[in-house]
Backbone bond lengths (Angstrom), bond angles and torsions (degrees), N, CA, C in turn:
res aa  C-N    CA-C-N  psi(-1)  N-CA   C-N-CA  omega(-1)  CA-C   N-CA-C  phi
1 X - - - 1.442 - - 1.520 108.44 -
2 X 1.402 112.83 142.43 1.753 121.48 -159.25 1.605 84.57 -125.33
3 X 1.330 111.09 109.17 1.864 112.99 147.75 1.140 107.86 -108.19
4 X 1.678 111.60 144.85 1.209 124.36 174.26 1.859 128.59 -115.25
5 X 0.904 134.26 125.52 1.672 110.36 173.41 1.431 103.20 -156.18
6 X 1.442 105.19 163.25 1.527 123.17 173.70 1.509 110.14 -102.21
7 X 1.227 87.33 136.04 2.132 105.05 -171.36 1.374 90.11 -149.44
8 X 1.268 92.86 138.09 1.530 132.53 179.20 1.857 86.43 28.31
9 X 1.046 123.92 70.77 1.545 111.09 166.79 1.737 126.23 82.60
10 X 1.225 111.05 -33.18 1.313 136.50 160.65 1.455 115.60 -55.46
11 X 1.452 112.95 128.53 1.111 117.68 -166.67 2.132 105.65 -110.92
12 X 1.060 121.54 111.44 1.813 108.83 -131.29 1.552 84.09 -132.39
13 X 1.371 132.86 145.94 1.262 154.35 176.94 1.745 127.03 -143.02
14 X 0.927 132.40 128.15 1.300 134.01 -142.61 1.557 103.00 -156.03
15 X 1.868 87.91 94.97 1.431 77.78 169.42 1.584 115.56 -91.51
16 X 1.292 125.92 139.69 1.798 122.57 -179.59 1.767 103.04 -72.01
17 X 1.187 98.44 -40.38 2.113 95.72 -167.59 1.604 111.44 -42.15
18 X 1.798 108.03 -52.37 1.132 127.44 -179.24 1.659 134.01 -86.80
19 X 1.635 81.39 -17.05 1.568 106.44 -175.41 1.530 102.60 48.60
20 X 1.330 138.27 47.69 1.388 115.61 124.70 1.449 134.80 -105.14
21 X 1.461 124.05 -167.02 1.248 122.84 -141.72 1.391 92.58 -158.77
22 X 1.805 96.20 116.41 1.713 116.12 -171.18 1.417 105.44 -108.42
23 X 1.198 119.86 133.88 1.663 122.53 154.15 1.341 107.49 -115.96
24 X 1.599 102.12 130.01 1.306 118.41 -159.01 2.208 98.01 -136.26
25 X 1.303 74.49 163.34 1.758 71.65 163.66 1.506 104.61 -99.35
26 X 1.733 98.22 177.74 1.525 106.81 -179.33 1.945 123.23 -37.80
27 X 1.106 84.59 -39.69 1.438 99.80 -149.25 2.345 89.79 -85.95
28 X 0.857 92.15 -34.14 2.029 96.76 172.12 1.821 84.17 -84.02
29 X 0.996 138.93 -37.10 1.409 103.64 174.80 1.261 127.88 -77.38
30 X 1.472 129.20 -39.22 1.476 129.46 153.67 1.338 132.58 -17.48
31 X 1.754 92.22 -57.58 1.709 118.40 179.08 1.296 105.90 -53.98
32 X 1.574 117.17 -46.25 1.715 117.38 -163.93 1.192 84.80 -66.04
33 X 0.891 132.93 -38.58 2.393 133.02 -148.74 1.528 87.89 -73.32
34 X 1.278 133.05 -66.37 1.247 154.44 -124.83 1.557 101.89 -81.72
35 X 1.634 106.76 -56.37 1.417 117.45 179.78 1.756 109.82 -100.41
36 X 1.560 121.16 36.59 1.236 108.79 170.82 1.284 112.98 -95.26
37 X 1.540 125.54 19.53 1.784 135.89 176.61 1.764 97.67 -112.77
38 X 1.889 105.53 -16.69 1.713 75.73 158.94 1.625 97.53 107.30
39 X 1.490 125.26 -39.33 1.348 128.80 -152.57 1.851 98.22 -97.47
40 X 1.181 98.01 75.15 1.783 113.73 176.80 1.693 115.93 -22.20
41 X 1.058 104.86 -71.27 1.855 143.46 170.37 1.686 87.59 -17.82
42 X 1.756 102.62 -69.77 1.515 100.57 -164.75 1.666 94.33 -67.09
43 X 1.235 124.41 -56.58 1.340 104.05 -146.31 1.302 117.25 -68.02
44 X 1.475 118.84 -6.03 1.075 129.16 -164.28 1.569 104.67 -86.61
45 X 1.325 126.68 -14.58 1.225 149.49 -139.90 1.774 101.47 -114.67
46 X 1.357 101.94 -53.34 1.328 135.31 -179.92 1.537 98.92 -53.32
47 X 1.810 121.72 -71.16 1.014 139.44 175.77 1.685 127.17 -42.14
48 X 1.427 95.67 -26.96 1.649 99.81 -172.96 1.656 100.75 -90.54
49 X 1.251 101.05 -52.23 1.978 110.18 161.43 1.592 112.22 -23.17
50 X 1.403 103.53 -80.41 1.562 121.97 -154.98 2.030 96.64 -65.00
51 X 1.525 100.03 -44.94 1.652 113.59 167.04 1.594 145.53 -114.07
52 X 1.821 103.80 66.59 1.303 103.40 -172.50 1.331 131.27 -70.68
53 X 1.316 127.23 3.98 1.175 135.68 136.31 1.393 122.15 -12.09
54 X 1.527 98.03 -83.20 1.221 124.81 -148.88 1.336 121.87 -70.69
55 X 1.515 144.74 114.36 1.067 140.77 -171.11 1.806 129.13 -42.41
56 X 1.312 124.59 138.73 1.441 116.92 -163.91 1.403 95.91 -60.94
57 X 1.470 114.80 -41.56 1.661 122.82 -165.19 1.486 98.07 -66.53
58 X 1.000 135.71 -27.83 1.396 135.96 -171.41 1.442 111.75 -77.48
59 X 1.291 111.63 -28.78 1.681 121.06 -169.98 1.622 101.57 -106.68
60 X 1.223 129.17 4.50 1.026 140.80 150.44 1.201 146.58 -85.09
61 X 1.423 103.21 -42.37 1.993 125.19 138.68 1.197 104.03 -47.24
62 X 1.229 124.56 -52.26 2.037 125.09 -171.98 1.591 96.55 -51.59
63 X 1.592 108.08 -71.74 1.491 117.03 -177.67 1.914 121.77 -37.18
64 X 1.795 93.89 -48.87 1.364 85.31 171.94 1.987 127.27 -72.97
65 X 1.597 108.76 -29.22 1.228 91.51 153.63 1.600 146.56 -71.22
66 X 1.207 90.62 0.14 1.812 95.76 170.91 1.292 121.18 -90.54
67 X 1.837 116.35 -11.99 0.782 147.20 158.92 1.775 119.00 -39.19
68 X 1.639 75.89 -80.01 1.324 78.93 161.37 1.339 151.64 -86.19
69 X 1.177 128.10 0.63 1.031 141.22 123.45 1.729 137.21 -9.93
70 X 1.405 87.05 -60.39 1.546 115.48 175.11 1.191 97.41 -73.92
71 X 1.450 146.37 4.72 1.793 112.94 -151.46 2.372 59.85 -143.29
């Protein structure tokens, strides 16, 4: 189970299974929300929408560290 929240500015993620504890920016917290069903394609899709800024390669490095993470 993945909770997420913002405190005092901090952008904070918590996984319980593993019990650790991520500070991320906005945009690595979205990503965790976005791709915690797994289906890359969308979140990746989702991510470029909500953040056109942000480079595809950049949101793809994000994806692969959550990746790993998970594994």
């Amino acid at each position: 189970m993945i909770h997420s929240y913002t405190l005092n500015g901090y952008h904070i993620t918590v996984d319980a299974a593993s019990c650790a504890v991520h500070v991320t920016d906005r945009q690595g917290m979205d990503a965790i929300a976005l791709y915690e069903d797994g289906d890359r394609e969308k979140a990746t899709r989702l991510l470029q929408e909500k953040y056109p800024q942000v480079p595809l390669a950049d949101i793809t490095e994000c994806l692969d560290d959550i990746d790993t993470l998970r594994a």
